[in-house]
Each structure stands twice: as C-alpha cells, then as structure tokens.
N, C-alpha and C positions, 0 to 999 in steps of 0.2 A: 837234579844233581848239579853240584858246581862243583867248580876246580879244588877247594879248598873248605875244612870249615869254617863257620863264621866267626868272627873275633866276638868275643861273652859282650853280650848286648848291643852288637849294631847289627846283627841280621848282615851284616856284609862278610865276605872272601876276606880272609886277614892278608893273601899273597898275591893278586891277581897277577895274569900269565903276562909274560913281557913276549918282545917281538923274538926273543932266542928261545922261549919253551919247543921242544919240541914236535907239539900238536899245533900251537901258533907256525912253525915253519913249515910244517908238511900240508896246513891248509893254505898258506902263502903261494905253496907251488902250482894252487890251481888255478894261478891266472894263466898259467901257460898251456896249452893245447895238447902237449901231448903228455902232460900230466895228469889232466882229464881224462883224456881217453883212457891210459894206464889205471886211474883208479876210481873210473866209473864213477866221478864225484863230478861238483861244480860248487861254486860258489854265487849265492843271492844277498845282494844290500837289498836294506831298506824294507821300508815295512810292509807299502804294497806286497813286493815277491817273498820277503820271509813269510807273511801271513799266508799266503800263497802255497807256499814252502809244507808250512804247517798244516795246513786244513786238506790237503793231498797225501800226506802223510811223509812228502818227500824229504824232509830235514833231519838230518840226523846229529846235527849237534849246532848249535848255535854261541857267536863271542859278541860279546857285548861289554861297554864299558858300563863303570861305576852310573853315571850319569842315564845310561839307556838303561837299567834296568829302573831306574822309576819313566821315564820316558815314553819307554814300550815292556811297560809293567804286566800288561795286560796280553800281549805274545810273550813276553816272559815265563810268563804263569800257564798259558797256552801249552808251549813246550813241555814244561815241570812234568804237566797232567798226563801228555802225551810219552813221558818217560824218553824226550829228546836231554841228551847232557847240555848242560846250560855254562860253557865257560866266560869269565869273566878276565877281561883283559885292560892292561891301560890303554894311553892315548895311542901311545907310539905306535903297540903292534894292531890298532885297529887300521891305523895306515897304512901297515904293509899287508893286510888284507882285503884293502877297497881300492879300487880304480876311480875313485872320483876326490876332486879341490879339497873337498868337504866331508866328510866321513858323515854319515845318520849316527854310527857308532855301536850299530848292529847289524851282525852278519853272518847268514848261516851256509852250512856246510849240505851237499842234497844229495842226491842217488840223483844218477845220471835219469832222464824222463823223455828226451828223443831216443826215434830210434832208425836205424839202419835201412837204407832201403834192402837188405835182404831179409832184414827183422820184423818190418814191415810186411813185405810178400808173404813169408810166413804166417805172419798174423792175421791177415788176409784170407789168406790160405782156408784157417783153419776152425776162423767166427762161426757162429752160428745164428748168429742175433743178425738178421736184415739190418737194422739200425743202425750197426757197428759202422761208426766213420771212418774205419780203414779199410774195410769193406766193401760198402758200399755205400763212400761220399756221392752229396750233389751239389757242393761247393767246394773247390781249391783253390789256394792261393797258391801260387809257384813262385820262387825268388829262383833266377836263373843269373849263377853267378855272382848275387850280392858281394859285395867287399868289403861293406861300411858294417860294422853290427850296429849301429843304431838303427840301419834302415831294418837290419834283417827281425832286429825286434817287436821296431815299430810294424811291421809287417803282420808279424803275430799277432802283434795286438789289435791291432786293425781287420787282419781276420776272425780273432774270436769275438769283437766287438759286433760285428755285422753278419755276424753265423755262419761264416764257414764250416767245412768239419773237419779238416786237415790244412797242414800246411806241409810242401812239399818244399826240400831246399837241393837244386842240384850240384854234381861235384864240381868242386871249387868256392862253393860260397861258404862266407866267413863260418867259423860253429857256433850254432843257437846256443850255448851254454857258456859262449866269452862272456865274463862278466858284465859289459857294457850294455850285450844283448839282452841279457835276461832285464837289465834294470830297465830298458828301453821298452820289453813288451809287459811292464808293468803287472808281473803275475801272471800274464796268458801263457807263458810257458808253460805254466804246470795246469792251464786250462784246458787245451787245444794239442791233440795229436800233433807233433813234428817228426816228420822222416826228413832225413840228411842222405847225402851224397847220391842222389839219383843220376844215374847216368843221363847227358843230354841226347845221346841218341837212341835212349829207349823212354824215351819223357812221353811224346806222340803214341807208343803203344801202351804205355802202362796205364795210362788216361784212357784211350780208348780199348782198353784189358777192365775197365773200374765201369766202363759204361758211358763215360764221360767226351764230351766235345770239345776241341781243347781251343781256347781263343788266346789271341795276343794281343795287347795292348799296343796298338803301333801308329803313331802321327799320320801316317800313309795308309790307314788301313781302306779299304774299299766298305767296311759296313760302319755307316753312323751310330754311336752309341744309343743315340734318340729314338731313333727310328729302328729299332733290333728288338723290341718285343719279344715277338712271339718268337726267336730261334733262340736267344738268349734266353729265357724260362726252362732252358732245358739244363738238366746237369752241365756241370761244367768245371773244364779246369783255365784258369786264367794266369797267365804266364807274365810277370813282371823282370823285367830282362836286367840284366845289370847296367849302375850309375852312367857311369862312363862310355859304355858301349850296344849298349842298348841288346834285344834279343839278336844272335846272327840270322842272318840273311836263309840259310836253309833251314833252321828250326822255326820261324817264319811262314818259310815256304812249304812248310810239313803239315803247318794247322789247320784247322779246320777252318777259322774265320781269323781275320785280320780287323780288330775294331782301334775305330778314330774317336777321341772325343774331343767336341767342336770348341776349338779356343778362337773366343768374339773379341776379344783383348788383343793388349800389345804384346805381350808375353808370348816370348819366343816358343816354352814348351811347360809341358807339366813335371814337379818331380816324381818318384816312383811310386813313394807315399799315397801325393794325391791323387795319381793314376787308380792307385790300386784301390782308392778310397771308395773313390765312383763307381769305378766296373764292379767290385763284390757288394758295393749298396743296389746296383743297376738290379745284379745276378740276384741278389737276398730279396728283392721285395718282388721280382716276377715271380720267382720260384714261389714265393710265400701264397702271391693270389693265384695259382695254377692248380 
C-alpha cells in the first residue's frame, strides 16, 4: 500500500507525503519519550532495524523516499508482502523523522517490543516452556542507570551477539526505543528480550527470584575475571553500572561477586561497552562448555 496512486507509467506516488502530512507529523512525535509511551509505537532507521522491524512482524508502516525505494527495494517489497502500509515521503520530512546528519531515507514506525518490569514478572509468572528467557535466563545483562542510548543499545546488541537471554534496564536508564538506541543495537532490539525500569533495590532479589547470581563489573573487585571459572559457569546476572558513576556502593555491596578485569596497559579504565564485552563472552563460553 502507498500513500497515493502511481502517476500512469512510472510505478511511482504522484504526491509523496511532505514533513506537514499528518501521519508524517504524528510519527515525528516519536522521538520524544512520552509520545512513545502514549502510543506504544517507536521509530527504527536504517536497514539493519527496519529489516529487523520486519522479519519480527514489529513494523507497522514504513516512509521512505523516492530514492530508498529502489535502494532498499527489497525491504520495500518485504513490507508490501507483509501487508505493512508503505508511505513515501520527500527529503525534507524524512529529516524530521531521523535523528541522524545523514538520513538512510528509510524509516519505520514499530509496536512498542520492551516490556515493563511488571509486564515482565507477569510473563514470568505465567511461561510454561523452561526455556523461556524471561523465565528462566542463564545470562543477563543489566545497564544500571545508562544515560547515553548509544551505550544502552550498544548493550543490546552486545548481549544478543554473545547469547545473553535478556537484558535488564534499571529505573532511570535512558529508553531502549529512543531512536539513537535502537539504531545503535543494530536490530537486537527486536532480537532480545528487554525489560525496562527495574527497580535498583529489588535488582539483587529479582536475579536471585530468576535463580541467578548477580556479579558486578567493578575495577576493585576481589575476584579476577581470569581466574573465576568455575563460579562464573553458573547463571548469571552481570550488572554494568552507569557512565559517569559507575554501580553505587550498596548495590555493589548487595552482590554476590564483585569481578575485576586485569588492565596490563596504561589505560586508566575500561568503557562499559568493553566491560560488558568480556564478562558476557567470559559468562557465554563457560556456561556453553558446562
């Protein structure tokens, strides 16, 4: 479906939608956070997460210019099939629908695909399949506090990259569906279970409610990443603390293990990223030979 019929022999929209249509303005509004929430949508660039988008079933309408429909012809057609509405737009208002210099020049609209840590507990609640990663995870990533959504994406993506089966995001950290986020976890959004707004003083029991051991990431810890084997092999939730501030001091002191990873360099510290790179590769490949 597109916006308009096609002009007699070019297969193109004779009118494409400008930045004032009003389905162009009302998906502009969900860059902002509590427009999302309100209408349970978000917005994904780029072909990575639109494909992403689509193959999950999460897109429900897709803008794209003149130019992206032979470009990304092939998610265009995607769509079509899928019975997602296909509108076509010019330059101007693909720019008030992207957060980035450079527009891709396609951009789709999704059903919101985090969910709630009470939506969560429910779901939880009420599996029945052992397998289920809300369940009954043996790998978590925690972003406690994020600010950046690039890290909180890159997070995502990093845990569904190295087999996590959740990611956990506590209250305060930025929302997995700000546009910057989703384009940063390159699709793992709509790969990878995300709960949002977990409270930090039930973080310690909900992990160890799930079966899980909860470790922190910390410069100061008393257990070598190296040398953690065999206690690391066991589920686990690995808690990556915010930029700036690293985890506080009694969530810390609530965990189960406190791990260091050994910097032989000059390099004053790790970023979150790399942190988190290592300890869910360390956690994914014990668990794997156990």
């Amino acid at each position: 479906m597109t916006n308009t019929p096609p002009a007699e022999g070019t297969g193109r929209p004779a009118d494409p939608f400008t930045e004032r249509t009003p389905r162009v303005v009302s998906a502009s509004k969900l860059h902002r956070a509590a427009a999302r929430r309100k209408a349970g949508r978000f917005l994904a660039e780029g072909a990575n997460s639109v494909e992403a988008a689509l193959a999950t079933g999460a897109a429900v309408e897709l803008f794209c210019t003149e130019a992206a429909l032979d470009r990304f012809a092939d998610l265009v057609d995607t769509g079509r099939t899928a019975g997602v509405a296909v509108s076509v737009v010019t330059d101007r208002a693909i720019r008030g629908l992207s957060d980035t210099v450079t527009p891709t020049g396609i951009v789709a609209v999704c059903r919101s695909v985090t969910r709630t840590a009470a939506d969560a507990t429910a779901h939880a609640a009420e599996a029945m399949d052992v397998r289920d990663a809300l369940a009954s995870p043996r790998l978590v990533a925690v972003g406690q506090g994020l600010a950046e959504p690039g890290n909180v994406g890159t997070l995502i993506r990093v845990a569904d990259a190295l087999g996590a089966d959740t990611v956990w995001l506590t209250e305060g950290a930025v929302d997995p569906e700000n546009p910057k986020a989703v384009r940063s976890s390159a699709g793992s959004v709509f790969h990878l279970p995300v709960v949002r707004g977990i409270a930090e003083d039930d973080l310690v029991g909900r992990a160890h409610r799930a079966g899980l051991q909860v470790a922190v990431a910390d410069a100061d810890g008393e257990v070598d990443i190296e040398r953690a084997d065999d206690v690391l092999a066991a589920p686990t939730a690995w808690i990556f603390g915010n930029e700036a501030h690293g985890v506080p001091a009694d969530l810390a002191a609530a965990a189960d293990l406190r791990v260091r990873i050994p910097i032989r360099g000059r390099a004053e510290s790790l970023n979150i990223v790399t942190a988190a790179s290592i300890c869910l590769h360390t956690s994914s490949r014990l668990q794997a030979g156990s």
